[in-house]
C-alpha positions as CSV (number, residue, x, y, z in Angstrom):
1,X,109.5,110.7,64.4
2,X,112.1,112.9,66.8
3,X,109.4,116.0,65.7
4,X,106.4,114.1,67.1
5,X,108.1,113.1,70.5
6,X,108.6,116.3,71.2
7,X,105.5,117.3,70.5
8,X,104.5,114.5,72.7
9,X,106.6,115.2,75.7
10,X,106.3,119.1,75.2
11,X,103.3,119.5,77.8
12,X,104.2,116.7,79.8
13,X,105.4,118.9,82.8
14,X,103.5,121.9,82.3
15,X,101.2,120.9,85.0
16,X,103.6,120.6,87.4
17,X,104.6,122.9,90.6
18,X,108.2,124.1,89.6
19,X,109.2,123.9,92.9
20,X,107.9,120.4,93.1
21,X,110.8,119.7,90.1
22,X,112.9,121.3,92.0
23,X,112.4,119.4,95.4
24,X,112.6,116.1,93.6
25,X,115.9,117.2,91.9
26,X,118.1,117.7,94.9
27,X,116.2,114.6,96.6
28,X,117.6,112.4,93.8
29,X,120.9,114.2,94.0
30,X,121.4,113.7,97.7
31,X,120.4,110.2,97.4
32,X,122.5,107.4,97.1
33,X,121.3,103.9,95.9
34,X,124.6,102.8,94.6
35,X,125.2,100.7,98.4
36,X,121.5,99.4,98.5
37,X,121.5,97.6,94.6
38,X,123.4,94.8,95.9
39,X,120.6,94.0,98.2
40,X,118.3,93.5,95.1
41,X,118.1,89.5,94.8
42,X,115.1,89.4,92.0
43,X,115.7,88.7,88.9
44,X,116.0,92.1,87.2
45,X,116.0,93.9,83.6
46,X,118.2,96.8,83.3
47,X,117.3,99.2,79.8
48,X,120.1,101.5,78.4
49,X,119.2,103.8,75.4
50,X,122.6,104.4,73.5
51,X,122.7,107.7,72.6
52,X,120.6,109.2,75.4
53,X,122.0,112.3,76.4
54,X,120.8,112.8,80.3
55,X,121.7,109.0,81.5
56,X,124.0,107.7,78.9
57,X,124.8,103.7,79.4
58,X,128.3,103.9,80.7
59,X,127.5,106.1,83.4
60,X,124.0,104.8,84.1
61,X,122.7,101.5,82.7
62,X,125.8,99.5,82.6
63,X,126.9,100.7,86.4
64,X,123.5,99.8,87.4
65,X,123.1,96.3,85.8
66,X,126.9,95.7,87.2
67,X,125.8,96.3,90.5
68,X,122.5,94.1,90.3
69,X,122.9,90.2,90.9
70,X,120.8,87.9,88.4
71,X,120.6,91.0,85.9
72,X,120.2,91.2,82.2
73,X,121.2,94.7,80.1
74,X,119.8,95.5,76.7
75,X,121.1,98.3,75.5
76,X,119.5,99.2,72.2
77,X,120.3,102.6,69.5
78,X,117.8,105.2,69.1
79,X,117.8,108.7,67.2
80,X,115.6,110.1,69.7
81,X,118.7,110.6,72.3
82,X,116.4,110.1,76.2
83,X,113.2,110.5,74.2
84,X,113.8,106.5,73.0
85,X,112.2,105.3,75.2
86,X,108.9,105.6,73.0
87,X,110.4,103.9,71.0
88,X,109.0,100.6,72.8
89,X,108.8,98.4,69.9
90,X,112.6,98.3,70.5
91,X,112.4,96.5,73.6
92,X,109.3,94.4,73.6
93,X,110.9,90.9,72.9
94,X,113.5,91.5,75.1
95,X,110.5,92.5,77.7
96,X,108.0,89.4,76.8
97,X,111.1,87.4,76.6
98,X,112.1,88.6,80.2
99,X,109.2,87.9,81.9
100,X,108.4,84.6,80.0
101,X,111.8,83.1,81.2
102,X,111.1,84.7,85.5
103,X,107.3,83.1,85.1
104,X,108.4,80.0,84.6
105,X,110.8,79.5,87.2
């Protein structure tokens, strides 16, 4: 499984401009969202892959669901570190249940 999602993600940026990745690097570095979350009032589902190596939960998920009014975090375990998240069979309850429960308010 962890062999075929590389293989999967191995060309996804090979199109790009390098420069382009780099621009949108130190955009997202120099910008700071942390004081604008607590303007979000919609119902919101925050997603944490424990184990990912690039945005682990405690420094990403968790912070961001804390800072989020009216939001749920599901935090679930993959092998696949950041690549989890093709793992989507994982989350799709929590998902379909998400959006059942907001669509009926």
């Amino acid at each position: 499984m962890l062999i075929q999602a590389l293989d999967e993600q191995g060309t996804e940026g090979s199109q790009r401009d390098a420069c382009d990745v780099i621009w949108r690097n130190n955009a997202a570095i120099s910008f700071d969202i942390q004081k604008e979350l607590f303007k979000i009032t919609a119902e919101t589902l925050v997603i944490g892959i424990e184990g990912d190596q690039f945005f682990p939960p405690d420094i990403d998920a968790i912070p961001l669901s804390e800072s989020i009014k009216n939001s749920q975090l599901f935090i679930y375990q993959s092998d696949l570190g950041h690549l989890g998240i093709n793992e989507i069979y994982k989350m799709k309850d929590v998902i379909s249940n998400f959006l059942s429960n907001i669509s009926s308010e």
